[in-house]
C-alpha positions, 0 to 999 in steps of 0.5 A, a space after each residue: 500500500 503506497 504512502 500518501 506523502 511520497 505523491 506530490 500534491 497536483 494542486 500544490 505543484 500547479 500552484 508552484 509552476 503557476 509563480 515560476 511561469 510569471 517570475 520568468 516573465 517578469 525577468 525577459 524585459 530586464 533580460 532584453 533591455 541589458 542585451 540591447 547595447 551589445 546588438 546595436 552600434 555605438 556611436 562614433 566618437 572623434 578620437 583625437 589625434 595622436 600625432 606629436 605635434 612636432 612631427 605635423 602632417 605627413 604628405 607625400 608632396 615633398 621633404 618639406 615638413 610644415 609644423 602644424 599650428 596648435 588651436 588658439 596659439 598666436 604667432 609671437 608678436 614683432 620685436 618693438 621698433 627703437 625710438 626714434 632719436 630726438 634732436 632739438 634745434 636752439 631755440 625750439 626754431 624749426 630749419 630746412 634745408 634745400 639743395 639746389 643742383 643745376 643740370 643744363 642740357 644743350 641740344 647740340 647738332 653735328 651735320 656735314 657742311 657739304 651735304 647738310 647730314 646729320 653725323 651720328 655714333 658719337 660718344 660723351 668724349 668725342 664732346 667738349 663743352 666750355 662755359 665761359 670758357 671753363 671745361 665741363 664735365 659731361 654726365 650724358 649723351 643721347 639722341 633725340 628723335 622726338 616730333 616737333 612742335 613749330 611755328 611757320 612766321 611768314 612775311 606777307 606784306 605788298 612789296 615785291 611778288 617775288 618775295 612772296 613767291 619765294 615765301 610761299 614755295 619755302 613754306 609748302 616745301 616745310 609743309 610737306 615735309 610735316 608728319 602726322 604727329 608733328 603739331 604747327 602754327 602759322 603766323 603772318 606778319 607785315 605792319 602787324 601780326 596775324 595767327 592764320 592757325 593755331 598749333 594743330 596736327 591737321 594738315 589740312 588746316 595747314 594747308 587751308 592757312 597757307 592757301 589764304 595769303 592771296 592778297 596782303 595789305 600792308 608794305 610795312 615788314 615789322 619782322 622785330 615786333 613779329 618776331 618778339 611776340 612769336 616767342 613771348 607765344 612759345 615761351 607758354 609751351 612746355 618742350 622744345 619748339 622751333 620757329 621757321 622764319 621765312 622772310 627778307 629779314 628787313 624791318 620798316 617800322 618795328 617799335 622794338 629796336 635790334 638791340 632790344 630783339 637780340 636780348 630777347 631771343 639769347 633769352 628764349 628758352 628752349 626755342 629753336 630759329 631757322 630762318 630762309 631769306 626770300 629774295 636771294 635771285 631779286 637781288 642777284 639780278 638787281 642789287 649789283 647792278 651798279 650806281 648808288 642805288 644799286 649799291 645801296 640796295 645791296 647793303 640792305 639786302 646784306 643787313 637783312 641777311 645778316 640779322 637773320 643769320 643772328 637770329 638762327 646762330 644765337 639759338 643753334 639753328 641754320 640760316 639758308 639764303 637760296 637763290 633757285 628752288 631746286 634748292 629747297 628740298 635740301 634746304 628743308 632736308 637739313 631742317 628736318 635731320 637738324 631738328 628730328 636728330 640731334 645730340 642732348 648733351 647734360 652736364 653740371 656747370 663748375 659754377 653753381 650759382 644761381 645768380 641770373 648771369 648770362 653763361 656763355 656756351 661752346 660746343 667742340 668736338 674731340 679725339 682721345 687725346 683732346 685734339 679737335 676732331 678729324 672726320 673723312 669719307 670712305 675714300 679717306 678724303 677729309 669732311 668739313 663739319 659743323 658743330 650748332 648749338 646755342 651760344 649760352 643760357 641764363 643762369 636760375 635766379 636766386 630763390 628768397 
């Protein structure tokens, strides 16, 4: 017979599988929440970088190595500059000084007497300046070869019809030989000036001045009181000018005297004078024809001529007198070598006082050992040459 005790008790072993049942479910929701950050991915995290700062980024651009700047390091700030050294003058008076050295600059031209070339390739020691008859010292030499920038001063007065003939085949020779960028005026004068047109580089307004002068009024020749207000004009001008005069060179009625002209072109600046006499086969013809007429009339024609000479010789220009005009094209020929070439020599006067003085001026050329320069062809023959340029200039005025 079995014992009672032995044989569970169903009732109570329901009862006991019943709360195992719910203690497991009451533990799966802890079980899943710990198990849950082992399924999923953790977040990324910027790990720092573990590269010493001394050896910066490595690349592959080369044995160059660049340090690489720490976050918020801030560059060594400049060395302090040393104060300045304070000077005081007696008296607390305030000084300045001004240094005032003169350069003068000579245009100088060196042309062929036989055929009016301009001779070039020479050098600062083939140049020997002398300034009231010291030797200076000469710091440069160059050519220019720049445009120009001329006045056309014209004698067209009722004289004589050859003169005028003469002034106008001069005057259309110069005009065709103008340039496109060269800028030109043209002024007539007889008893008063007349500005037909002011500095262009329209060839045809050039040209329409020139075909104006038909018919002239005045017989007066004031070549003086022309001449004087042609420069005060150009003396406005910045840059080199030159003044053609195309006339007879006399003068009737001027209110300025020969003297008072003279001092006025030696002191023009930067101004250039080449003059062509009119007239030279008129008195061919008829100035030595004999008698106290004819005589007299050749002295004038004499004097004329040679104020124009002075005129260009003061201001290193040329003075032509042709009598034919086959000779005008080389006459207009020298002109332009003369102006478009032409030596710029520099130099510092040994006397730099600035006291207003007239300093006379002497252009010479030299060889090597001092002596004056031989020039000769390519057949070995001798060339005789000419040296032009400006006989002086005033000195600067003391400043107060």
């Amino acid at each position: 017979m079995t014992n009672r005790s032995d044989h569970p008790n169903p009732r109570k072993l329901a009862v006991t599988l019943f709360l195992a049942a719910f203690a497991l479910l009451l533990a799966l929701p802890a079980a899943r929440a710990q198990e849950a950050p082992s399924t999923q991915t953790p977040p990324r995290q910027t790990k720092p970088d573990q590269t010493p700062d001394s050896a910066g980024p490595q690349t592959d651009s080369g044995p160059i190595v660049l340090k690489k700047k720490k976050e918020g390091e801030e560059p060594p700030p400049a060395p302090a500059a040393p104060p300045e050294p304070k000077v005081k003058n007696p008296n607390n008076e305030t000084y300045s000084l001004r240094v005032d050295v003169p350069i003068v600059n000579i245009d100088a031209n060196v042309i062929l007497d036989k055929t009016h070339q301009f001779v070039p390739g020479l050098k600062a020691n083939n140049f020997l300046i002398l300034e009231d008859g010291v030797p200076q010292t000469i710091t440069s030499v160059r050519v220019a070869q720049t445009p120009i920038t001329a006045v056309m001063l014209l004698e067209f007065a009722a004289n004589s019809y050859y003169l005028i003939n003469d002034m106008r085949n001069a005057s259309y020779y110069f005009f065709r030989s103008l340039r496109p960028d060269d800028y030109v005026a043209v002024m007539t004068y007889d008893f008063h000036t007349h500005i037909l047109t002011d500095f262009t580089n329209n060839k045809d307004t050039v040209a329409q001045a020139l075909q104006s002068l038909i018919i002239p009024t005045w017989s007066e020749t004031n070549l003086f009181d022309a001449l004087y207000e042609t420069l005060d004009r150009c003396s406005r001008i910045e840059g080199r000018k030159y003044i053609i005069l195309i006339g007879s060179g006399r003068d009737t009625f001027s209110k300025l005297t020969l003297d008072k002209i003279l001092a006025k072109v030696k002191s023009s600046t930067n101004t250039t004078i080449f003059t062509i006499g009119t007239g030279a086969l008129l008195n061919e013809l008829y100035g030595g024809r004999g008698g106290m007429g004819g005589a007299i009339a050749n002295l004038d024609y004499l004097q004329a001529q040679n104020q124009l000479n002075t005129f260009a010789a003061m201001t290193g220009g040329m003075s032509f007198n042709p009598v034919f005009q086959g000779a005008l094209p080389d006459v207009f020929a020298a002109i332009n070598d003369s102006i478009r070439n032409q030596y710029v020599l520099t130099y510092r006067p040994t006397n730099n006082k600035n006291d207003g003085s007239y300093r006379k001026v002497k252009v010479l050329l030299v060889d090597n050992e001092g002596h004056p320069l031989r020039m000769q062809d390519e057949k070995g023959h001798p060339q005789k040459y000419s040296v032009i340029a400006r006989d002086g200039y005033n000195a600067k005025l003391p400043v107060e």
